[in-house]
N, C-alpha and C positions, 0 to 999 in steps of 0.2 A: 611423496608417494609416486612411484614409477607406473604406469595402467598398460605398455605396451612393453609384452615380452618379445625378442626375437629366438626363435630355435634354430640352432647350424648343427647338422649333421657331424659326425668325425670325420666323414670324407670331407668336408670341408675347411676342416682345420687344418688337415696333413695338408692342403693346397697351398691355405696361405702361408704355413712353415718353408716350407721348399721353397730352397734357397735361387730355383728358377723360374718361380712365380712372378717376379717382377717388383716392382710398388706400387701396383694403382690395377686397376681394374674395374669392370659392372659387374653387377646383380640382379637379380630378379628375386618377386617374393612371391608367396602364397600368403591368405591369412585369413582369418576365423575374426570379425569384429564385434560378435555377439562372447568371443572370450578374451577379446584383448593379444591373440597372436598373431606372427609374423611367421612364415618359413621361408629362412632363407632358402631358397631351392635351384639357384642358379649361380655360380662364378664363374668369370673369363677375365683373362688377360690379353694382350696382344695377341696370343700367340693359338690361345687353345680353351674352350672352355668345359665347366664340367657339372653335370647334373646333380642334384642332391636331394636324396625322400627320405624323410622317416620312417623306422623298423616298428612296426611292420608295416606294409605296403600299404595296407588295409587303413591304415593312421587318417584321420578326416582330413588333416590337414594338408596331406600330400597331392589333393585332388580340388583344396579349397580357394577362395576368389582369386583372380589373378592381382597381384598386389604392387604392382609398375615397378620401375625401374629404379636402380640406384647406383652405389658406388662404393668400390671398396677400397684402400689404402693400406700401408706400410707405413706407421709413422714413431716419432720419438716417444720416448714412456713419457715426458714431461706429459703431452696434450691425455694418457690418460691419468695422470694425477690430476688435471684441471676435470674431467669425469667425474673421477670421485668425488671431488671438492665440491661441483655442484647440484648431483643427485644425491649428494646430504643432507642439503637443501630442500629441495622435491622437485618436483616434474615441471612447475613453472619457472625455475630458475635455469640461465641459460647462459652462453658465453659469445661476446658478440660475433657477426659472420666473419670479417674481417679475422679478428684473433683466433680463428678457429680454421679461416684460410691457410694464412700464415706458416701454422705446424704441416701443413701437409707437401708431397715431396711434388706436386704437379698444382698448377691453377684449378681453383675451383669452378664447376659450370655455376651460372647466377641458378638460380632455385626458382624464380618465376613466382608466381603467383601464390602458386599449389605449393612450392616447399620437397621435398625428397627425403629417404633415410641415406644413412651412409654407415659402413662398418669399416672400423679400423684395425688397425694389428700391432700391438707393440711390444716385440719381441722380448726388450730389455725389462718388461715391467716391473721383472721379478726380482731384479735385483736393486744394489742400493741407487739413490736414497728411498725408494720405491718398494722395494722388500718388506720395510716394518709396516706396513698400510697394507690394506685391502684393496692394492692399484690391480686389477684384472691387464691381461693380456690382449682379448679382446673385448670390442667397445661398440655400443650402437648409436648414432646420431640422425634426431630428427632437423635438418637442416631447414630452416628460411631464412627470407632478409630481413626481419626484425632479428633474428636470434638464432642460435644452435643449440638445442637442448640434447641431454641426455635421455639414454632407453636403455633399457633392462635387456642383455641377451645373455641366455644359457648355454652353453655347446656339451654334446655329447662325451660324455668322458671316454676315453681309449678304452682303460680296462671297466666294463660294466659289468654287472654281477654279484656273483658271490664272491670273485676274486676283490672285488673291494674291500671286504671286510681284513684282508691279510695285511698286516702277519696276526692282526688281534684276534682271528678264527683260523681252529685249524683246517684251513681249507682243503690241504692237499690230504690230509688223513682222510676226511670223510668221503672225497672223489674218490676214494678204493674202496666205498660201501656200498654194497646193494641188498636193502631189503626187499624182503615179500609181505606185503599189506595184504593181507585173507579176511577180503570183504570191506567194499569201499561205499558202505552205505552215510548214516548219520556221522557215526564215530570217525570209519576208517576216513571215509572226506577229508574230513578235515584232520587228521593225523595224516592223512598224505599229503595234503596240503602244507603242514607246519614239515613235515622232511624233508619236501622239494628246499621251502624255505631255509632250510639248516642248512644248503649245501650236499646234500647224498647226490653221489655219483651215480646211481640208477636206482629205480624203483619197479618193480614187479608185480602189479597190479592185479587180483584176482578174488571175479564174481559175475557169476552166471547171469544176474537179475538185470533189468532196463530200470532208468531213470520213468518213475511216474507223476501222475502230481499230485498224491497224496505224500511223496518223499518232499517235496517243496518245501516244505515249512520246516524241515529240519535237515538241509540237507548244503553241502556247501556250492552245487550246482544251480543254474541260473535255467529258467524256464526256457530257454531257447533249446535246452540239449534234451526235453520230453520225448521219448521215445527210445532214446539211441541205450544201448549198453551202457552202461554204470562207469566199467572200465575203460573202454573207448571215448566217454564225454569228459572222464575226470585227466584222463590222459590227454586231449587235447586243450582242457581248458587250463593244466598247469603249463604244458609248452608252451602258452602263449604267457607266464607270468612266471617261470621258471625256467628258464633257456639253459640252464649249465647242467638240470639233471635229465637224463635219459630216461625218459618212461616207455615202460612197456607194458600191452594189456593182451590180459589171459580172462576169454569166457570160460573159466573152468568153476565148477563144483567141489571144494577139499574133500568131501568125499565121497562124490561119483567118482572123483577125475585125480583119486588120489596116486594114480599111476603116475601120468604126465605131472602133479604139485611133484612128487619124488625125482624126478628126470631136472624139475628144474631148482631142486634144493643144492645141486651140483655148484651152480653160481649164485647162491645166494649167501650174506655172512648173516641175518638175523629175519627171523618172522616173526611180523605184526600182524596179530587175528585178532581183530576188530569184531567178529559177526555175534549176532543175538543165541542162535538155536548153540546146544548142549555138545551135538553131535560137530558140529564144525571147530569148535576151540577142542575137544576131546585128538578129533583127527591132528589139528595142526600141534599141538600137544605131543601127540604121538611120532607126529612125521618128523617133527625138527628134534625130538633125541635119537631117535635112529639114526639122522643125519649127521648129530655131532652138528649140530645147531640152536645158539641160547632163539625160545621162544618168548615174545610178549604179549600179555594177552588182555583184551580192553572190555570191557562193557559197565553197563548198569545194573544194576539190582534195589528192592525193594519202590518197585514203581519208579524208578526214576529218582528216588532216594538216597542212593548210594553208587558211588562212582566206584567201579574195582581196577587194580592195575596188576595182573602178576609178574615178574619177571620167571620166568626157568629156565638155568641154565645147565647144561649136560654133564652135570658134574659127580664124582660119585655120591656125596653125601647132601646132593637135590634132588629131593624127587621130582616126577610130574605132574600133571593137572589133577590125575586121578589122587595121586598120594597123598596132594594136598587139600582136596576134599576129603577124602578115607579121612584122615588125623581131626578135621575137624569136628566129623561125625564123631570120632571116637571120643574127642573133648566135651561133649556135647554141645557145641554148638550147628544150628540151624543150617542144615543144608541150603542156600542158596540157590542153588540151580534146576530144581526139579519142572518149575513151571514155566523152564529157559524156551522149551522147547513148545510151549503154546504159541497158537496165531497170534500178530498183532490184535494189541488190542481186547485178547481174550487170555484166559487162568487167573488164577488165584494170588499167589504169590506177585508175578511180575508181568505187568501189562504195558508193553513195549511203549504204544501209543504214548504212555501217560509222559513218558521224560518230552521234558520241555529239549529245544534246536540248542540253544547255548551252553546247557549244561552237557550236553551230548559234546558240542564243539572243544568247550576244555577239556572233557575225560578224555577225546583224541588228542587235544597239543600236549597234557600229562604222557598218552604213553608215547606219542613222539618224542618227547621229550629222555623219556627212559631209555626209551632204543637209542638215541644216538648218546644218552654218557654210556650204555652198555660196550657200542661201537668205539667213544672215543678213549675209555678206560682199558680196553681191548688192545688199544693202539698208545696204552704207557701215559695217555692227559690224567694222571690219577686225581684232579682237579675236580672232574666230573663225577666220580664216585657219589654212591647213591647209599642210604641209609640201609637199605634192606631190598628186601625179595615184592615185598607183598602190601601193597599199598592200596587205602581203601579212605575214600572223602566224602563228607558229609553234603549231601547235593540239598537235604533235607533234613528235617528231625524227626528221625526214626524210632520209635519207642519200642522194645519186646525183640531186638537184635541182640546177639550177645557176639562177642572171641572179638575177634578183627571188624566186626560190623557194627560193635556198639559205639555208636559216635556219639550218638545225644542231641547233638548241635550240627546246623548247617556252621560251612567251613573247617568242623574238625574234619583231624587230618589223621591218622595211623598207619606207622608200618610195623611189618611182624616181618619173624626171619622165613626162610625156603624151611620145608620139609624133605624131613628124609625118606629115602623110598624105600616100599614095602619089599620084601623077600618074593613075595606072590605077584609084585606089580609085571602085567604083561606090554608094559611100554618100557620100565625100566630094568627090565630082568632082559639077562641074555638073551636074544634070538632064536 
């Protein structure tokens, strides 16, 4: 077992690639001994040397113990097969100084007392006979006169991101998506959170309310952002965990501020309405078929006993929020929604309070989840194709629900198809 990692920047790698770096060089480090790190954070050659800090700046380690000097090399892939050979071994197995001198392209300094690390570079590691093994390129070395051991270092990969996951995600499809998430409380959090993660090319953040600390306990923001806007905290704290998608944040009300939500359905291709009250899924409901926009729309029902998902898309023969409530009444099944629009905490039917943080957090990665096969089915991955419209999970066992709501059992699961819209519906009836 290896106990000491080194981290090198990607500026540091493209140094010792370039082909007029030299072969040999110092170092300096940084390092954290209460976690076992190194950063390397300095190379120079003859000629020119060059800084190196972790992204982000903020990183402990970029500011942490000064951690002396060392040395870097250019050497043959042989010496890092003898690497690997011996941190197969573990961390007290070593290769003597002498034969560890030897592979390198300058004389070694004597190591003293104290000992030094050393990073080396071996261009050819990658190929044979070196290719079939896990021989790395580069290599870290705790050097003394008893011995030369091996050390763990990681370097920053070029492409970092969502672009890793390519070609196995469609990455370039999804960076031409921008959703609008309407209301980034329990739910939407965390369904903004699991889209940043998917890859979407921007997100549209919007809700009037401040982070409090009764949202704490269910909420995917961390006590440091108390006070700030919802949309402002959740925006900055995915930037810093999500760097490929572009967030933006709107203190707006959907339907104070349904003016300005319509202005910016202009650049939107799908909205996700996360919020609790009747009236806000009603408005974004309304705003995204006017738009010639599919809507998805999240919450809970029966206390926190039932997850709902609906999909609506602007199609002729889907209706909207209202149609597909209408049909249910008319089936006779239980309206759901009437007690949406109670305080936390307070009505009959559905007492927001009561749903437990996690069962909140899956009903948003589900409708994340919908929105982006809605996005990537949109874009021909027929792959992601989804069973139906109207998806409802058993969060609990619900008894005296009927239609779409009778689950029974925690973990059922049910979909039902879209409804068609009414003759008299004034969202989907002509203008």
């Amino acid at each position: 077992m290896i106990d000491t990692l080194f981290l090198l920047p990607r500026d540091g790698l493209r140094y010792l690639i370039a082909t007029d770096a030299g072969t040999s060089g110092t170092i300096k480090f940084r390092r954290s001994d209460s976690d076992g790190l190194v950063l390397i954070s300095y190379l120079r050659n003859s000629t020119a040397g060059f800084q190196l800090q972790l992204d982000p700046r903020s990183h402990p380690l970029n500011t942490g113990l000064p951690g002396g000097d060392g040395f870097w090399f250019r050497v043959p892939a042989e010496l890092h097969g003898l690497w690997y050979e011996i941190t197969r071994r573990g961390e007290h197995v070593g290769v003597s100084f002498d034969a560890f001198a030897a592979r390198l392209p300058k004389q070694l300094m004597d190591p003293g007392a104290l000992g030094y690390f050393a990073l080396t570079y071996a261009p050819d590691a990658d190929k044979p006979p070196y290719d079939e093994a896990p021989v790395p390129r580069l290599a870290a070395w705790r050097v003394t006169r008893k011995a030369v051991f091996g050390a763990s270092v990681a370097v920053e990969p070029e492409p970092i991101g969502i672009t890793q996951l390519e070609p196995y995600w469609p990455v370039t499809d999804l960076a031409s998506v921008t959703v609008m998430v309407v209301g980034v409380g329990s739910i939407g959090g965390a369904a903004a959170t699991a889209l940043a993660g998917y890859g979407l090319g921007r997100l549209l953040l919007v809700d009037p309310d401040r982070l409090l600390w009764h949202n704490l306990i269910r909420h995917v923001l961390p006590r440091r952002y108390i006070g700030k806007f919802k949309v402002d905290a959740l925006r900055d704290y995915l930037a810093d965990r999500h760097g490929d998608t572009e967030i933006a944040a709107f203190r707006y009300d959907v339907v104070n501020d349904a003016d300005l939500i319509r202005a910016l359905l202009q650049e939107t291709s799908i909205i996700l309405c996360c919020t609790d009250g009747v009236a806000p899924r009603r408005a974004s409901s309304h705003l995204a078929r006017r738009a010639g926009k599919p809507a998805i729309l999240a919450c809970v029902l029966a206390d926190g006993g039932i997850g709902e998902v609906i999909r609506l898309r602007p199609w002729p023969d889907h209706g909207c929020l209202l149609c597909r409530r209408q049909a249910l009444t008319n089936e006779g099944t239980l309206d759901p929604e009437p007690a949406l629009e109670a305080g936390y905490g307070t009505g009959t039917l559905h007492h927001p309070m009561t749903a437990v943080g996690s069962d909140l957090f899956l009903i948003g990665n589900l409708a994340a989840k919908i929105t982006v096969s809605t996005a990537l089915e949109a874009a021909g991955h027929f792959a992601h194709r989804l069973p139906s419209e109207h998806l409802t999970v058993g969060l609990q066992a619900c008894r005296g629900w009927t239609g779409p709501f009778d689950l029974g059992y925690t973990g059922n699961v049910r979909w039902a198809p879209a409804t068609p819209p009414r003759a008299d519906c004034p969202t989907c009836g002509q203008p």
